[in-house]
C-alpha positions, 0 to 999 in steps of 0.5 A, spaced: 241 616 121 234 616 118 234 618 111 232 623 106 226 619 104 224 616 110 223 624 114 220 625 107 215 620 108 214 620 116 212 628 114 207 626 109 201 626 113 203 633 116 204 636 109 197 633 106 193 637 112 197 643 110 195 643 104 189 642 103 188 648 108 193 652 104 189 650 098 183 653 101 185 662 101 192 661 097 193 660 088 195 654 085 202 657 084 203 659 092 201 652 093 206 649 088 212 654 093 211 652 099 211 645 096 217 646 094 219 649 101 218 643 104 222 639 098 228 644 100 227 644 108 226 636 107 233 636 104 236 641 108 234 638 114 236 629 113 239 626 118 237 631 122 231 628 129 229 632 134 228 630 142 222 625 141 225 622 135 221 624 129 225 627 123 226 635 124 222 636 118 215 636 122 217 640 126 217 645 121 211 643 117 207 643 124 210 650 125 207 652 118 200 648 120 199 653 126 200 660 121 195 656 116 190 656 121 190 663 122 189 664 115 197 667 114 200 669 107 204 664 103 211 668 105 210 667 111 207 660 110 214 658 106 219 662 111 216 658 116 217 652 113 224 654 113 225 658 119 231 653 122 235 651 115 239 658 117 241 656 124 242 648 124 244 646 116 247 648 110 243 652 106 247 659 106 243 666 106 244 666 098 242 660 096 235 661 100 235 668 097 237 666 090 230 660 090 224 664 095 226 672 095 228 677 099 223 677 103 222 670 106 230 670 107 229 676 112 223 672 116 228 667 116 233 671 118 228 674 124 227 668 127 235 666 127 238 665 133 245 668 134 249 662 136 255 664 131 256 670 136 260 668 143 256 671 149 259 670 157 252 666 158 246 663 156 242 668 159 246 674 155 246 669 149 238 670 150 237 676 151 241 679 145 239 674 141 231 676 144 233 683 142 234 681 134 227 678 134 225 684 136 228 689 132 226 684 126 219 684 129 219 692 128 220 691 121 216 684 119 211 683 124 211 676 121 218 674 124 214 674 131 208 670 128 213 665 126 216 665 133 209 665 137 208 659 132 215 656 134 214 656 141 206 653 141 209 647 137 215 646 142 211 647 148 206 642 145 213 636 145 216 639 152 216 632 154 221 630 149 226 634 153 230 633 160 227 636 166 231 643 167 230 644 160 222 643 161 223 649 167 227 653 163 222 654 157 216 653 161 218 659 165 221 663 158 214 662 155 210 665 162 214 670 162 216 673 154 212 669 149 205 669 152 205 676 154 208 678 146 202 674 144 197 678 149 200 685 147 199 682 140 192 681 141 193 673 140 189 671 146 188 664 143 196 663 143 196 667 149 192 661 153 195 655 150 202 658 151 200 660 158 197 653 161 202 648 157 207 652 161 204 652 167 203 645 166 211 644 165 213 649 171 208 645 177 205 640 174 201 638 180 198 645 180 195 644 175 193 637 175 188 638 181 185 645 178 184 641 172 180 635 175 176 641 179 174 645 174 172 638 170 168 637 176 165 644 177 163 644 170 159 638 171 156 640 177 154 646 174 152 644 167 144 645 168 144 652 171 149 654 165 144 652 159 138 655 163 142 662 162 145 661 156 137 659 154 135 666 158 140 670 154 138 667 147 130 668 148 131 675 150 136 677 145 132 674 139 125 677 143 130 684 140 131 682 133 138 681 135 142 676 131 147 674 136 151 667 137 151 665 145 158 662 146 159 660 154 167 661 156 170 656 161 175 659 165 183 656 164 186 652 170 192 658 169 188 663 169 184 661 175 190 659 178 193 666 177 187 670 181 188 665 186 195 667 188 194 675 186 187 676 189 188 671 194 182 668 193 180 661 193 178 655 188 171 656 190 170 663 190 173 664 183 170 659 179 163 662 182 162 666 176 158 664 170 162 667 163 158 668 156 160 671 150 155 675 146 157 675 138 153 679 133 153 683 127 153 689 128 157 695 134 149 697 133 147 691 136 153 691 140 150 697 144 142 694 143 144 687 146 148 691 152 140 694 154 138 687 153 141 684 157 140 689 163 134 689 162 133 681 163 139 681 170 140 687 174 148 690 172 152 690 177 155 698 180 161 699 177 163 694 173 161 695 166 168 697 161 166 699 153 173 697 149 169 698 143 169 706 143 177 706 148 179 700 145 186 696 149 192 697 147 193 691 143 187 692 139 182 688 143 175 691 143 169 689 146 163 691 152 164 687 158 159 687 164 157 683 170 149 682 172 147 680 178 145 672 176 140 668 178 142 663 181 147 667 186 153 667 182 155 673 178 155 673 171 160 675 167 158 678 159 163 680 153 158 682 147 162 684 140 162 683 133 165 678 129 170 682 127 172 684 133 171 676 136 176 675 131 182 679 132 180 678 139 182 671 138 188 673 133 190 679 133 195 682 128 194 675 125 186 677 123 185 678 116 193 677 114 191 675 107 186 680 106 191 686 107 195 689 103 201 694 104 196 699 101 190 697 105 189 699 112 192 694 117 187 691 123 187 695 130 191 690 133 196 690 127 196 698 128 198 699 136 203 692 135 207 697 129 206 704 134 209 699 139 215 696 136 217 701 133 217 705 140 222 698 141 226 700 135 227 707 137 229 705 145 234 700 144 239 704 142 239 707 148 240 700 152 247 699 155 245 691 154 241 686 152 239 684 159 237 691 160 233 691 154 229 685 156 227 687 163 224 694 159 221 690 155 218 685 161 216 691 163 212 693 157 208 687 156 203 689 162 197 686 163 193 692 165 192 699 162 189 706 164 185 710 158 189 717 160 186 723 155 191 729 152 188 737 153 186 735 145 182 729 146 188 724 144 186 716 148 193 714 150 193 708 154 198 706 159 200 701 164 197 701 171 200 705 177 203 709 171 205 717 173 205 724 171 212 722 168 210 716 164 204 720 161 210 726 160 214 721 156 208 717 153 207 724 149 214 726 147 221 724 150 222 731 151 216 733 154 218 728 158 225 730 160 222 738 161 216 736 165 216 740 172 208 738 173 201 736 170 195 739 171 190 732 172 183 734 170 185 741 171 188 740 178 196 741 179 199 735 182 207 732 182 210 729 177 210 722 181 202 723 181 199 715 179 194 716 174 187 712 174 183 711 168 179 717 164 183 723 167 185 729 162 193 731 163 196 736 161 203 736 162 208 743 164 214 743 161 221 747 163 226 749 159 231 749 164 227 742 167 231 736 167 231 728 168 235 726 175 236 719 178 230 721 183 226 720 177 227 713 175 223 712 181 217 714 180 216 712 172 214 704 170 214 704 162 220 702 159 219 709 154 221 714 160 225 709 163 229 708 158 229 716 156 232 717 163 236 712 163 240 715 157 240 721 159 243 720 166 248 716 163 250 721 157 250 726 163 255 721 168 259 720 162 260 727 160 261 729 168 266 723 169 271 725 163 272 732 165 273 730 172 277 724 171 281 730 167 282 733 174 284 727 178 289 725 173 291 732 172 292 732 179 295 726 181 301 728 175 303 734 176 304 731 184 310 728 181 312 733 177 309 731 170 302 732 165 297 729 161 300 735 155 307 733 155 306 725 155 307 724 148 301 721 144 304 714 144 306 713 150 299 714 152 296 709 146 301 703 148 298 704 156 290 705 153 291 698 149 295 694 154 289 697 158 284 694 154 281 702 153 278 705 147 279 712 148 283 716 153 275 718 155 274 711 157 280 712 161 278 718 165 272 716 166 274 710 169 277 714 175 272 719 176 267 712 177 272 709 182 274 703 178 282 705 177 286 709 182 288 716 180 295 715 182 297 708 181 294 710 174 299 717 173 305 713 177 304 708 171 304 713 166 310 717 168 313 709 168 312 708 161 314 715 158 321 711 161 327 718 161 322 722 165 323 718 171 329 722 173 326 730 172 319 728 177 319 731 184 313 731 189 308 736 190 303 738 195 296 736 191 292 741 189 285 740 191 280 739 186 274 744 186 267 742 185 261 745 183 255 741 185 254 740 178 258 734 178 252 730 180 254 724 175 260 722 179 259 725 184 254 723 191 253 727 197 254 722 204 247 720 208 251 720 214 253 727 215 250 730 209 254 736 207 253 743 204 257 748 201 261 751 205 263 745 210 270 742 210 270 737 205 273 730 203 272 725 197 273 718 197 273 714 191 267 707 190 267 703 185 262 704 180 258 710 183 264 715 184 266 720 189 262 719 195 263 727 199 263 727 207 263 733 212 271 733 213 269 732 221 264 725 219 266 719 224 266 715 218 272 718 215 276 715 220 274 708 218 275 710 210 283 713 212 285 706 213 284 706 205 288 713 203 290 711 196 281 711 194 282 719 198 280 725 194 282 732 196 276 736 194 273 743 196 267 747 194 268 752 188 266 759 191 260 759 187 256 752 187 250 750 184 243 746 186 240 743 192 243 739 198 239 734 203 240 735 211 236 733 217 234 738 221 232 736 229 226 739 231 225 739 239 218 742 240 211 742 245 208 735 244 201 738 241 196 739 235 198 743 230 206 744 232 208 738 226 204 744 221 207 750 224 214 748 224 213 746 216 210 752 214 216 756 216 220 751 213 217 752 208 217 760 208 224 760 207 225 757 201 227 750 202 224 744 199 221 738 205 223 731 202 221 727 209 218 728 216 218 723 222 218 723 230 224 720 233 221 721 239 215 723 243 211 722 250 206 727 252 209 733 253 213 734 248 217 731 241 223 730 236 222 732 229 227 730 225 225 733 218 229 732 212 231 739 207 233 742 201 237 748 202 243 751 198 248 752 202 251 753 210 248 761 210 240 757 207 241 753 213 242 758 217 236 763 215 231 756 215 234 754 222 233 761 225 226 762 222 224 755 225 226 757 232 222 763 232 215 759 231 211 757 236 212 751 241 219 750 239 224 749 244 230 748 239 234 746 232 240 743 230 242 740 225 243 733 225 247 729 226 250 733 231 
């Protein structure tokens, strides 16, 4: 085991550096603390070597040495030298708290993993531990800067760990960490994360792009400096000052445009990339026409992100000009200012800020987002649930949507109605029945593009349903949806599983009212139940059987075996209400007013067939999962069924037949030919109707349109 002075002295050289570029923006006196950090993790941390060998102390110090360069305040400088005494030594919260504060105590803390807690899985383990970072992230932005620094630091040692872990992190940093760090406007983080774990998940891959573009640079170096040199003289003609930076693409970034744009080495590395950085947004502006006026601009593909910034704070002018060497030229003009978060993000200017000062663009919308985070993951049954929404969240693309007042709201690409509904308010979004998109109506499930004015009509009486999830993609209106589903489908489970119980009791001749309370509390914790909630919802979700449950209950009550007696079961009426237990068969589809049976499947409820379906023969060789239901006589809703449609095959049938459809007040979900030759063809439509009778009146009016030979309800 290496001793206390030998890690101390193995860390010296690190420690020096960070130093003297603390000394560089900190007092003497914050120097002094993160000097004495370094002594307590330095003690803290003996005996203790990473993978590679090395005392763990430089690990820390590395850590810190990232946040120094991006100029981070002294708490957060300490809090990083520290970030794994909590987790892999001795140092207690108290004793951390007691000698650097609170504050640097809860940025330890955030960065924590929780492996004192016994998950069923690492991926579980990850997740939840995922979550807590960012719940800290939500009150400290600081906890995920020294996260983001962790992983820079650990995927630039990756090779010291075996194979499988090298593929497992790798994927971890593409597919968490590097996105954080984009939403969070850290491109120059976000790179180096991307191609380190690129180069440890196939490093084949980026070997050969590598070499590539290494030779491609070399090639094209003459024609590069006779641009840039273009560029400086017609911007200096202007009396602009400005700073001409080229950008050389990365081998991930060139190897993702590869894969999703299908296209190849050549065709992307056939752009030249400048980087146009002046003083002013006026100059901004100026050097746009400069550079039009010097290369003919390309139609269409010039983006402002300085008067609608990005999400993540980013802004700048991008355009592509015709070049002369047959190669588009691709320029980004911005100020330094905007160069600077641009590299940083909520990390620019940190040791300027106060609590008091305005925060950056990029610091702003990372609050407005995590504090979205905050709030959503409340409603997330699960860890795993939450880091998939949050995947989600952490797109790539956005779309700039206006609100009726001018409002900017950015969302993802291929975002609907409904997700700019929830993005204004979770109850706008749970009472939208429509929008009006640049003053047209249109569905909820309607894909946005850029530059649309929206305004979203809401209901009282409108509701989510499970359809619904299907046409959002931001996490916000997932989640709303989600937990109102599940709240609905708790509610509805309770109150049916009551029935089936109920039911299945009084068939031997006892009830839920005359067990005693004890009784019922010995069998909910040899059950492993809470609550008796859990109980019944359980069994209106098919996930226990109603008799098997009443048939033990009446076994624990012990004396009240001798008094029970069999009953003819009661059958439980339904409502349609009841759409969080139950589904209505895609096979037989049935309406109010068919003979109806329910068989119970674990995990989704009650499954409703016609009485006469042909799959209910196969479903009788399990009697003890049968419900016997009937409809109440008033009953609520809309339910599918097919409608088989034989008509004269010729133009204009498939429109007059869904007019009258549509005239008798049902609702078309589907339309397709079953059939067809050049005399006639089967529609089989898929409807909405009420009940059997709404059925009849829709069948009726169909007959009576032209060129239909007839109607049945299918299947027949």
């Amino acid at each position: 085991m290496i001793g206390l002075a030998a890690a101390q002295e193995a860390a010296l050289p690190g420690l020096e550096a960070l130093q003297q570029r603390l000394a560089g923006y900190l007092t003497p006196e914050q120097v002094q603390r993160t000097r004495r950090a370094y002594e307590v993790g330095a003690r803290a941390h003996a005996g203790q070597l990473r993978k590679s060998g090395e005392p763990y102390i430089t690990h820390p110090i590395a850590v810190a040495s990232i946040l120094a360069e991006l100029g981070m305040d002294a708490e957060t400088i300490i809090a990083a030298i520290l970030h794994d005494t909590l987790e892999d030594t001795a140092l207690t919260r108290a004793e951390l708290e007691a000698e650097f504060g609170t504050t640097v105590t809860e940025l330890v803390d955030g960065v924590t993993k929780l492996d004192k807690v016994r998950f069923s899985s690492r991926q579980e383990a990850t997740a939840e531990s995922f979550r807590k970072m960012l719940l800290a992230m939500a009150r400290d932005l600081r906890v995920i800067l020294i996260k983001l620094a962790d992983r820079l630091h650990n995927m630039r040692t990756l090779e010291a760990q075996d194979a499988e872990a090298r593929r497992r992190i790798a994927r971890e940093t593409l597919e968490i960490y590097a996105p954080i760090a984009q939403r969070l406007g850290m491109n120059r983080i976000k790179a180096e994360l991307q191609d380190l774990g690129f180069r440890a998940l196939y490093p084949d891959r980026h070997r050969v792009i590598a070499a590539r573009i290494r030779s491609a640079l070399g090639n094209r170096r003459e024609a590069m400096s006779r641009i840039e040199a273009a560029l400086q003289a017609r911007l200096a003609a202007e009396h602009i000052p400005v700073r001409v930076v080229s950008r050389v693409k990365s081998p991930y970034s060139i190897y993702t445009k590869m894969r999703n744009d299908h296209k190849s080495f050549a065709q992307v590395m056939d752009v030249y990339g400048f980087r146009v950085v002046t003083d002013s947004v006026m100059h901004c502006y100026q050097a746009l026409g400069a550079v039009h006026a010097l290369y003919k601009p390309v139609d269409g593909r010039f983006k402002d992100f300085i008067a609608i910034p990005k999400a993540n704070g980013y802004q700048s002018l991008h355009t592509v000009l015709f070049g002369p060497f047959g190669a588009p030229i691709e320029i980004q003009i911005r100020t330094e200012d905007m160069d600077t978060v641009a590299e940083r993000g909520v990390a620019a200017h940190w040791i300027y800020k106060t609590d008091s000062g305005p925060a950056n663009n990029a610091q702003a919308r990372a609050r407005e987002w995590l504090t979205g985070l905050a709030d959503r993951q409340a409603g997330e049954a699960s860890s795993l649930e939450f880091i998939e929404n949050v995947k989600v969240d952490l797109f790539p693309d956005e779309v700039y949507l206006f609100t009726p007042r001018g409002d900017i709201l950015a969302l993802p690409r291929n975002a609907t109605v409904l997700d700019f509904a929830y993005a204004v308010h979770t109850d706008v979004g749970s009472h939208a029945v429509a929008a009006r998109v640049d003053k047209r109506l249109v569905p909820l499930r309607t894909p946005l593009v850029s530059g649309q004015s929206v305004e979203v009509i809401t209901a009282p009486s409108a509701a989510p349903n499970p359809q619904w999830l299907e046409s959002v993609v931001t996490s916000k209106a997932r989640t709303a949806i989600r937990h109102y589903l599940k709240r609905l489908q708790h509610e509805d489970a309770v109150d049916f599983g009551h029935r089936m119980l109920d039911r299945a009791l009084d068939a031997q001749g006892a009830s839920l009212d005359a067990i005693p309370p004890s009784v019922i509390e010995r069998y909910l914790e040899e059950q492993k139940l809470k609550r008796l909630e859990e109980l019944l919802a359980d069994l209106a979700l098919g996930n226990r059987m109603p008799d098997q449950v009443a048939a033990q209950l009446v076994a624990a009550q012990g004396g009240a075996q001798g008094a029970r007696r069999a009953r003819a079961k009661e059958k439980i009426r339904i409502s349609g209400a009841e759409r969080g237990v139950l589904s209505f068969a895609n096979c037989c589809h049935p309406l109010p007013g068919d003979d109806i049976v329910g068989y119970l499947s674990a995990g989704k409820g009650i499954v409703v067939h016609q009485a006469g379906c042909p799959n209910v023969a196969e479903l009788a060789k399990t009697p003890e999962r049968r419900v016997e239901i009937e409809w109440e006589r008033e009953v609520q809703g809309d339910y599918k069924v097919e409608l088989r449609v034989e008509v004269a095959n010729k133009p204009g049938v498939l429109a007059t037949v869904a007019a009258a459809i549509a005239e008798s007040g049902s609702n078309i979900e589907n339309v397709e030919y079953s059939e067809r030759d050049m005399v006639s063809a089967t529609l089989v439509f898929t409807i909405e109707v009420k009940n059997r009778k709404h059925l009849a009146d829709v069948m009726r009016r169909v007959r009576r349109a032209g060129a239909v030979n007839g109607v049945y309800r299918h299947p027949m």
